[in-house]
C-alpha positions in Angstrom: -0.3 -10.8 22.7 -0.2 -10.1 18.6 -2.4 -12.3 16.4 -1.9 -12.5 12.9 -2.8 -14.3 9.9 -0.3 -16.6 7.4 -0.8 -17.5 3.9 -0.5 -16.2 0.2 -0.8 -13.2 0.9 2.3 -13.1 3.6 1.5 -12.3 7.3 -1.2 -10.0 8.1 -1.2 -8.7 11.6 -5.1 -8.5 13.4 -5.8 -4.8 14.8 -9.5 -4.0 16.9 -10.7 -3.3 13.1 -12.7 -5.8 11.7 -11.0 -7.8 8.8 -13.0 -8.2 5.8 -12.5 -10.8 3.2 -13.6 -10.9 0.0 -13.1 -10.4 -3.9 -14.8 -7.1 -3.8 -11.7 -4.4 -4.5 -13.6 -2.5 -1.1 -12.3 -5.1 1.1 -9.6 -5.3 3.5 -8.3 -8.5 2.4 -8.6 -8.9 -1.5 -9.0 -12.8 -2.7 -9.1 -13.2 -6.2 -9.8 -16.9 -5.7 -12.8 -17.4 -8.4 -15.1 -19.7 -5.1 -14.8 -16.5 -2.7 -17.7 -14.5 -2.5 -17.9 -10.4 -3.0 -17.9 -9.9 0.7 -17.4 -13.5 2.0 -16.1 -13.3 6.0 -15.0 -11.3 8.3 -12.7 -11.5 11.3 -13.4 -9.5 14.4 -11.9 -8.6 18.0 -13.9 -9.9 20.9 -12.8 -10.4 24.7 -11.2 -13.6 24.4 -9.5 -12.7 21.1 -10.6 -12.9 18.1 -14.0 -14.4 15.8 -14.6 -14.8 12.3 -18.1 -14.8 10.8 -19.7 -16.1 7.6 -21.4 -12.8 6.2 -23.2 -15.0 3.9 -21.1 -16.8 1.8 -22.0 -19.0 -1.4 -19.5 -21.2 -1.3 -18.8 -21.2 2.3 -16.0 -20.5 5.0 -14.4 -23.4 6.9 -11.9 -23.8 9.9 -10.0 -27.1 9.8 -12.3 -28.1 7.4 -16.0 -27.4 9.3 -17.8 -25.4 7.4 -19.3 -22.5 9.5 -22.8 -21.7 9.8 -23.6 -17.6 8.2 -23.5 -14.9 10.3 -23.0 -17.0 13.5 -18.9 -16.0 14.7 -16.4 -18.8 15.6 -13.7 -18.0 18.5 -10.5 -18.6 16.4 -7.5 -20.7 18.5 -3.7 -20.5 17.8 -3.1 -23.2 14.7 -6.3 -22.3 13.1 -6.5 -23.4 9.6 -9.0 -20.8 7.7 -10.0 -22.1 3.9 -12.0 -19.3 1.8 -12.2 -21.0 -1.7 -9.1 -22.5 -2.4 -7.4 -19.8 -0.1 -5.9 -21.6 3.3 -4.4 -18.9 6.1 -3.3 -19.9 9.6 -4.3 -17.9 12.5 -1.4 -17.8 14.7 -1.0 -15.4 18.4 2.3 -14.4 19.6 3.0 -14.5 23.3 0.8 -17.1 24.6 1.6 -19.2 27.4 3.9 -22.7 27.2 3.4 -25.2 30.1 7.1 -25.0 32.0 8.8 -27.6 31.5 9.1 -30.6 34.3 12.3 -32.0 35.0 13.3 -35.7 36.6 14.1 -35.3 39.7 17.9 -35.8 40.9 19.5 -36.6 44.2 21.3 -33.7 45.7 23.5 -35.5 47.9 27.1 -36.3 46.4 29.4 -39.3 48.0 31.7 -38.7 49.8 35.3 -37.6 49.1 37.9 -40.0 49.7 41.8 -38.7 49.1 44.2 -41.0 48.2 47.0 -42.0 50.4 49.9 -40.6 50.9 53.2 -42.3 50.1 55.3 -42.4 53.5 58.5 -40.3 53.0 61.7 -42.3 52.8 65.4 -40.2 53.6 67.8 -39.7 51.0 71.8 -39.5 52.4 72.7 -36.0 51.8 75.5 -35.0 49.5 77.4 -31.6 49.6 77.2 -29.5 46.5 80.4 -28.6 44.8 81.9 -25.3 45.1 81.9 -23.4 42.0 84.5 -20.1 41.9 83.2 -17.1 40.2 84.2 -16.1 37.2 85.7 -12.7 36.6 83.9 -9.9 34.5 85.4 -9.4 30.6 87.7 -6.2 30.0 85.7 -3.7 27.7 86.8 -0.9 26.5 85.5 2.4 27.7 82.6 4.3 25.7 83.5 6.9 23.1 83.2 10.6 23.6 80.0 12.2 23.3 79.7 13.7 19.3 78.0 17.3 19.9 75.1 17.8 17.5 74.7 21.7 16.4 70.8 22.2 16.1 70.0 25.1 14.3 67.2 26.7 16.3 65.1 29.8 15.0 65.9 33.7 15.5 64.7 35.6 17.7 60.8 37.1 16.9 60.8 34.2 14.1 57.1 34.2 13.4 56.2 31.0 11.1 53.6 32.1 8.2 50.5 30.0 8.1 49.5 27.8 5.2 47.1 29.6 2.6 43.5 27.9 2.6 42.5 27.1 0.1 38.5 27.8 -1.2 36.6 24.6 -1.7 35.1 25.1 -5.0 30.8 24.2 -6.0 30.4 21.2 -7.6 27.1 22.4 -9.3 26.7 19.4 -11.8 26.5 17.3 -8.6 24.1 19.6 -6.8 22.0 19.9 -10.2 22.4 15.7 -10.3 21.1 15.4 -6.9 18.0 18.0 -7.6 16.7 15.8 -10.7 17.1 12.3 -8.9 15.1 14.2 -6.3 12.5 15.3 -8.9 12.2 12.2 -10.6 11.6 10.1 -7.6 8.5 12.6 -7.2 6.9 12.5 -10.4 7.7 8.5 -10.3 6.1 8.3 -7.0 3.1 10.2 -8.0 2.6 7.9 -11.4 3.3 5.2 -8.7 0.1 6.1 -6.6 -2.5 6.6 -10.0 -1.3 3.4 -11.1 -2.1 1.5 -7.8 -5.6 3.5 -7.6 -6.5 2.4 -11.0 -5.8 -0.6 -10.3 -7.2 -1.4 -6.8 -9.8 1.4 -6.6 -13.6 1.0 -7.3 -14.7 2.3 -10.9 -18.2 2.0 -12.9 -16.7 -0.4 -15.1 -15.1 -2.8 -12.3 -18.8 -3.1 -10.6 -20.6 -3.4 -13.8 -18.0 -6.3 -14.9 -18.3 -8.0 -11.8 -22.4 -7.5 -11.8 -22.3 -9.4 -15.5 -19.7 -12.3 -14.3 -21.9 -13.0 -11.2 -25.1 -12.9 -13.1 -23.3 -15.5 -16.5 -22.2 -17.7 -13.1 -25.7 -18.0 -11.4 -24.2 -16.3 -8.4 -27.0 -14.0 -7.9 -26.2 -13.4 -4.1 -23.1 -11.7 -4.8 -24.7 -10.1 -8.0 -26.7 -8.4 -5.3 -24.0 -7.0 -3.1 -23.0 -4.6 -6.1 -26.5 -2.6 -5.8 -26.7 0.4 -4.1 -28.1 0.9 -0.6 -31.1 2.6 -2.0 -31.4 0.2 -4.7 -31.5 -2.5 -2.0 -33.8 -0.7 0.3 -36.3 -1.1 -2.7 -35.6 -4.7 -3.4 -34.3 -7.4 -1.0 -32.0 -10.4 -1.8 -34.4 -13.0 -2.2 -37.1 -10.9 -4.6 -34.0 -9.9 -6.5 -32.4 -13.7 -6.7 -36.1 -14.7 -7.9 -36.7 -13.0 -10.4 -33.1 -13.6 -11.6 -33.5 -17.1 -11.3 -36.4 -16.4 -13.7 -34.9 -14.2 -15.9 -31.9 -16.8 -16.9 -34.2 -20.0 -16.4 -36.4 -18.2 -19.5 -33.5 -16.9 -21.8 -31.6 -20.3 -21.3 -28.7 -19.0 -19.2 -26.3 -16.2 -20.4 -23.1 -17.9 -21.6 -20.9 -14.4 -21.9 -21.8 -10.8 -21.1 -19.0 -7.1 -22.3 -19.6 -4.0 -20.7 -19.4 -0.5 -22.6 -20.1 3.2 -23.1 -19.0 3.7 -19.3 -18.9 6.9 -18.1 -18.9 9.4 -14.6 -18.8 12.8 -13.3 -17.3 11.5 -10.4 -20.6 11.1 -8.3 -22.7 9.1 -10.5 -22.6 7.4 -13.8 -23.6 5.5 -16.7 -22.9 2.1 -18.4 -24.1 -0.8 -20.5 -23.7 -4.2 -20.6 -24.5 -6.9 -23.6 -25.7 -10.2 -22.2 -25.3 -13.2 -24.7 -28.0 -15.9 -23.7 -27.8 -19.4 -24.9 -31.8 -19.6 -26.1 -31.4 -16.2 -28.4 -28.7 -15.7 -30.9 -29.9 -11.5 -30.4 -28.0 -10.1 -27.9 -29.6 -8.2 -24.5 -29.0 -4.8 -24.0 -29.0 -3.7 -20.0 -28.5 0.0 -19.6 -27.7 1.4 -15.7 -27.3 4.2 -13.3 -24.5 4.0 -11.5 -23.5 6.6 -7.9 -20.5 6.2 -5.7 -21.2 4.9 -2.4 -18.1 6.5 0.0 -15.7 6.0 -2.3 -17.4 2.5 -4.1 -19.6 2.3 -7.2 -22.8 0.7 -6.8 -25.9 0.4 -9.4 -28.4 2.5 -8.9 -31.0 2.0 -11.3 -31.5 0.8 -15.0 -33.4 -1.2 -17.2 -31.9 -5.0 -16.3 -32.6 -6.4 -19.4 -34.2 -5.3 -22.7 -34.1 -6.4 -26.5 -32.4 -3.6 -28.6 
């Protein structure tokens, strides 16, 4: 039995890996949906089949439109309608079980065959058939003497000369031809790949951005889930939302946010961003630590906000 899911994103077959859903660029399935959380869901493998969890949501997760309570899993059926956002998917599983279908029941027996009768033969006087006499075969003439053919046939020790072979001559501009489509599909497919990892991948400047759009939205929870695991360790969510909350309530709300001067070693890094508030025509300067967390950049420190 295969499950899958069905929507935008085409059909996406279930596997004993957990399935996590988000707009975070670290998570299986990628929404860009601007109501979907960093991390928002996840869908996992249990006996019966298969669950999917709020992981703590802003906006929520809902299945034919009932919103889920966080962190608490809901078995998913066959015809499932999953909404994250604006985002709708339909969980659907392959191979289940249809009731056999009942038929009306029929008589067996059949009626009886009745053949028609038979005319009753009636006699017919007999005639005789006239005599016919037979007709002689027509004179032909007889056949012609056999022509004899002369067929020239070959001497004695005749030896017949085979064909010269010819040699099958290199087409090097084709070989040569065939080498640079070869090459160039390489070098294309190479360009192909750093393209899609810039893209997709995790970079300094992707979290930072994200940090500032969360933080000019309010959305503080997800704001959180770009610090690092250390970071976090030293602050939890609701300290961190609190003095947020605190920091925005006093500076009027930040209306826009740019990050710059971004830079790595490939391990950890450095940024800052410029936070526009609506009470203060001077901008805010935040400066931070970044360090990449298997393959995902978190922030690790900084000064959060500062006049410069």
């Amino acid at each position: 039995m295969e499950a899958a899911l069905y929507g935008p994103q085409g059909r996406i077959v279930l596997s004993a890996t957990p399935l996590k859903i988000g707009r975070a660029p670290d998570n299986q399935l990628v929404l860009s949906d601007g109501k979907t959380s960093t991390h928002h869901a996840e869908i996992r493998p249990d006996g019966q089949g298969y669950s999917i969890i709020d992981v703590g949501s802003t906006n929520g997760t809902f299945v034919n439109e009932e919103r889920l309570e966080r962190n608490r899993p809901r078995l998913l059926r066959a015809g499932d309608i999953i909404r994250i956002g604006d985002v709708r998917m339909s969980y659907e599983v392959s191979g289940a079980e249809v009731a056999p279908t009942v038929y009306a029941a029929q008589s067996t027996e059949m009626p009886p065959t009745v053949a028609a009768p038979q005319p009753e033969p009636q006699g017919y006087p007999a005639y005789p058939l006239p005599q016919v006499p037979p007709v002689p075969p027509p004179p032909y003439p007889p056949p012609p003497n056999p022509t004899p053919y002369n067929v020239p046939y070959p001497p004695p020790n005749y030896v017949v000369a085979p064909a010269p072979v010819q040699p099958q001559k290199t087409d090097r501009r084709r070989t040569w031809l065939i080498v640079g489509i070869v090459a160039a599909v390489v070098v294309l497919a190479c360009v192909l790949a750093s393209a899609l990892g810039a893209i997709f991948g995790s970079t300094p400047t992707k979290t930072l951005t994200t940090f500032c759009n969360d933080v000019v939205n309010d959305n503080f929870s997800d704001a959180y889930q770009q610090l690092s695991s250390g970071f976090q360790s030293k602050v939890s969510e609701t300290e961190f939302d609190t003095e947020m909350q605190q920091i925005t309530t006093a500076s009027g709300g930040m209306r826009s946010c740019t990050v710059g001067n971004v830079s790595d070693n490939g391990s950890t890094g450095n940024g800052v961003v410029t936070w526009m508030a609506n009470a203060s025509p001077q901008p805010i300067i935040s400066s931070f630590q970044l360090v990449d967390e298997n393959g995902s950049w978190k922030i690790s420190g900084g000064v959060i906000f500062r006049n410069p």
